[in-house]
C-alpha positions, 0 to 999 in steps of 0.5 A: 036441551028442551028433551030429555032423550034429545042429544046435547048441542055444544051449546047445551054442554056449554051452558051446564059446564058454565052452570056447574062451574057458577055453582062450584065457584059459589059453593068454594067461595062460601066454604073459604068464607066459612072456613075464614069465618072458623079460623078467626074465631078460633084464632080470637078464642086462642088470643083470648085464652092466652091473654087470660092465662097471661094475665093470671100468670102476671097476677101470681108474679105480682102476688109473689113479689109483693110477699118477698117484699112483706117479709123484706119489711118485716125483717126490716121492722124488726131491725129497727125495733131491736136498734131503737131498743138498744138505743134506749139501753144505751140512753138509759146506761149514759144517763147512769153514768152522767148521774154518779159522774155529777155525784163525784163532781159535786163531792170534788168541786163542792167545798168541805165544811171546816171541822171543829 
């Protein structure tokens, strides 16, 4: 097909269809590697995203989990402060006791001086 007004032989329209059919392989191979170029980039921005909102909710969890768990400790401390408090009164009222109890043993078991 050397003129442009000359008529096309089969081998003329054999050729154009072979080129025209390279061209258009070429041109949907590199829209498919372009187009699988733009999903796994959207897909590894999704992943990313989605490991980022994972690891926040993971931190809110953690962070509501370690304040049940401050004021399980306080109402713990609490408790112990207030039973170690009644431990000392309890000490402090035993203590009393066994004092007037040694003062009545001492009047009991102590001898009487002989009245003159």
């Amino acid at each position: 097909m050397e003129n442009g007004n000359a008529p096309a032989t089969k081998q003329d329209i054999v050729d154009a269809v072979g080129t025209s059919e390279k061209r258009l392989r070429t041109e949907v191979r590199e829209t498919i590697h372009a187009s699988e170029d733009r999903l796994r980039t959207e897909m590894r921005e999704t992943i990313h995203a989605s490991e980022e909102r994972l690891i926040e909710k993971m931190r809110d969890m953690q962070t509501e989990l370690l304040n049940v768990f401050y004021g399980l400790i306080e109402s713990n401390r609490q408790r112990l402060v207030e039973t170690e408090s009644e431990t000392v009164h309890l000490k402090n009222r035993l203590s009393t006791i066994e004092d007037r109890l040694l003062v009545l043993e001492r009047k009991v078991l102590t001898p009487k001086p002989p009245e003159a």
